[in-house]
C-alpha positions in Angstrom: 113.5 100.7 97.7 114.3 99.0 95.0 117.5 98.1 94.3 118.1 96.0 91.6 116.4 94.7 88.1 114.1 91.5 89.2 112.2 88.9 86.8 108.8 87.7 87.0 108.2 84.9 85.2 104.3 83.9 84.5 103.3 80.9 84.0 99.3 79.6 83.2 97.0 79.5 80.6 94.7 81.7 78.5 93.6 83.6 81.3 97.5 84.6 82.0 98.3 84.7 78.6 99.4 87.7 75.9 97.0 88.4 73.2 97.4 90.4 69.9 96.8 94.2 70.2 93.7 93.9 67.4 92.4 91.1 69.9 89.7 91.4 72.3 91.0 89.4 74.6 93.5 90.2 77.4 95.5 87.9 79.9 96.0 89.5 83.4 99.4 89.0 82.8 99.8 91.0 80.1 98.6 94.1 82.0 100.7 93.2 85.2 103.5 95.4 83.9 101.3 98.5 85.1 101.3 97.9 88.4 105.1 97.3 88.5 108.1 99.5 88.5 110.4 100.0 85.5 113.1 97.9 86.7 110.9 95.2 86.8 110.9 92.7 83.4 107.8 90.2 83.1 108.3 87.0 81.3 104.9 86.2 80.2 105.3 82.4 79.1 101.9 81.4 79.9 100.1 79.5 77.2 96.7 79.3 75.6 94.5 76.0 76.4 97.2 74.5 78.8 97.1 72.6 81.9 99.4 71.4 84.8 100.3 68.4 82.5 100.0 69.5 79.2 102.2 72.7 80.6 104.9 70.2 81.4 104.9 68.4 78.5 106.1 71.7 76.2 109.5 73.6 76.3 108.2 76.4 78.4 108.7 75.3 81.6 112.3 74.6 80.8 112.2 78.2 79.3 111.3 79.7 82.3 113.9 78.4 84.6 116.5 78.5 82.0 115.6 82.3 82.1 116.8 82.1 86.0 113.6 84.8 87.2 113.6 86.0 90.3 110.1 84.9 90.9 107.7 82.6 89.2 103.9 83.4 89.5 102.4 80.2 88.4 98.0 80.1 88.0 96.3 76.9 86.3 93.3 74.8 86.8 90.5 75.9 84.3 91.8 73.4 81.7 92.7 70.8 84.4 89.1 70.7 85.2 88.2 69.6 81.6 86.3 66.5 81.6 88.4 63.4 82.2 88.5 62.1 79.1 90.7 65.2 77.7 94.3 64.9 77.7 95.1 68.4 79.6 92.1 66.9 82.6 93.8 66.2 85.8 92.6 65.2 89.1 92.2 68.4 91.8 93.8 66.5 94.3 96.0 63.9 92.7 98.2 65.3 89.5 97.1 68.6 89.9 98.0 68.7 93.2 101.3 66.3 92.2 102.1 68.8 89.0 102.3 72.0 91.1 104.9 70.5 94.0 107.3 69.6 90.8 106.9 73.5 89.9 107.4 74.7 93.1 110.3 72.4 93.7 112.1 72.5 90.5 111.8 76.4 90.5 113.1 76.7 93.7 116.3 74.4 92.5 116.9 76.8 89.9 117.1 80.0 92.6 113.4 81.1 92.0 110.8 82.1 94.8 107.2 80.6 93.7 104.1 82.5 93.9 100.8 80.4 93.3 97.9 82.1 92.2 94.6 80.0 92.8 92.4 79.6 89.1 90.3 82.7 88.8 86.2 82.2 88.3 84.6 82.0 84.8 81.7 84.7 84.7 79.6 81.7 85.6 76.5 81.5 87.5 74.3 79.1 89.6 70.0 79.2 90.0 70.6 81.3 93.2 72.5 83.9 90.7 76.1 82.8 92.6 79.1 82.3 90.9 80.2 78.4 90.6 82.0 76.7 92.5 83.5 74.6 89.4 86.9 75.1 90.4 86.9 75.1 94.1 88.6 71.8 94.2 91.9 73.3 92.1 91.6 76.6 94.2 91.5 74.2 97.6 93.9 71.7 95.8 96.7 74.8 95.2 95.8 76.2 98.7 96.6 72.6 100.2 99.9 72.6 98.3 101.1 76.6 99.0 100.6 75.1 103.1 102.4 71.8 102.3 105.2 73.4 100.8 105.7 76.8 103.0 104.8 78.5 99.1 103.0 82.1 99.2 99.4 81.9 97.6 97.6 84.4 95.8 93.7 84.0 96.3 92.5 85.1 93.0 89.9 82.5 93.1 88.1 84.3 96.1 89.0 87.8 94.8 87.0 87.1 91.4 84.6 85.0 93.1 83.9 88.6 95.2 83.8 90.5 92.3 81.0 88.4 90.4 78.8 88.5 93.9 79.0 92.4 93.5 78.6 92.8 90.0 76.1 90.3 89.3 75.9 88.4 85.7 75.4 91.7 83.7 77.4 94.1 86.1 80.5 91.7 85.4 79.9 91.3 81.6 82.3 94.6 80.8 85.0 92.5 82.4 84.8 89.5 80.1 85.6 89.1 76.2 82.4 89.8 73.7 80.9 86.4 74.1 83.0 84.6 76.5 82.9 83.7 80.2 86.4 82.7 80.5 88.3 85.7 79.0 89.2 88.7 79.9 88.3 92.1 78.2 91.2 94.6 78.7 89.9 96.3 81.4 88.9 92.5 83.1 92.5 91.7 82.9 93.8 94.9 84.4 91.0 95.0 86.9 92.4 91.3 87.8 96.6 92.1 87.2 95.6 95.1 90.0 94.5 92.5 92.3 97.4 90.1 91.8 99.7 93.1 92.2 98.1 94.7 95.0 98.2 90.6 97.0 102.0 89.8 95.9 103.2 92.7 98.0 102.6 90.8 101.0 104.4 87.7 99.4 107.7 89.0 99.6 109.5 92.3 100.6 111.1 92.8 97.2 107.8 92.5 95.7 106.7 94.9 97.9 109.2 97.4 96.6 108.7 96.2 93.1 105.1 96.9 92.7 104.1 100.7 92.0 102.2 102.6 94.8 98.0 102.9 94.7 96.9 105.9 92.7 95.1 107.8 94.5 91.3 107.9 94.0 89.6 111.0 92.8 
């Protein structure tokens, strides 16, 4: 049971992130509230086109522990995997890897329990018609970190990556922005916030009591 108010602060890019109602596009954060009981406020400070580093650099990391959450879910790695001569690239397993322990251990300094969620696929394919495996180094990289630093991991990486072997290219286009391969439609995001959800109950038991029961299926 849940017995007090708690805060879930989200931080990512512009696969997190909150979109305009009259936009297309939807961040799985901004559908998480669904899942979650009323009691429960989200913080959705992720933002469009960031990285580990260029995440750092604004004031919204500052924001979020200023806000003292209870939690802080915290997913990046498709801009860190820009080419290296971007300024939001980063190395999977050097300040990737080094950006995410400062979040973990600054947000734990300020009385907040982490939760890192690996990168989640682009609807992108291989010649054998299998999702790619582009960001397998920041999924294994944020794995590697969670272990290092005792940190509960969400898999979304491998969720997704399930999802486009099942669907296929076409079957999974519903789920994506008109156009895109890295956004989500509305019902991608939900389909994605469900999973996130339905994975943090197991992170911690006030999560567990925070996050609304399955409906049942018809």
């Amino acid at each position: 049971m849940l017995h007090a108010s708690l805060t879930i602060a989200l931080v990512g890019d512009s696969t997190v992130a909150e979109y305009k109602p009259e936009e297309s596009t939807r961040g799985w954060g901004q559908l998480l509230g669904e899942y979650l009981r009323s009691e429960v406020r989200v913080l959705n400070l992720a933002l469009c086109g960031a990285s580990t580093r260029t995440f750092l650099a604004t004031s919204r990391w500052q924001e979020a522990l200023e806000a003292r959450p209870d939690f802080v879910f915290i997913q990046f790695g498709h801009n860190d995997s820009h080419s290296s001569d971007r300024p939001e690239s980063t190395q999977a397993d050097g300040d990737y890897a080094e950006n995410l322990r400062r979040f973990v251990l600054e947000a734990r300094r300020s009385g907040a329990t982490v939760i890192l969620v690996t990168p989640v696929h682009r609807r992108l394919f291989d010649g054998k018609g299998s999702p790619s495996k582009e960001l397998a180094p920041y999924a294994d990289s944020m794995t590697a970190v969670a272990k290092e630093l005792s940190t509960p991991v969400i898999d979304l990486y491998s969720s997704s990556e399930d999802v486009l072997e099942e669907l296929g290219d076409s079957g999974s286009e519903a789920l994506y922005a008109p156009g895109d391969r890295t956004h989500f439609s509305e019902a991608g995001a939900r389909l994605l916030a469900g999973m996130v959800a339905r994975a943090a109950r197991d992170c911690d038991p006030r999560l567990r009591d925070a996050i609304l029961p399955d409906k049942p299926e018809n």
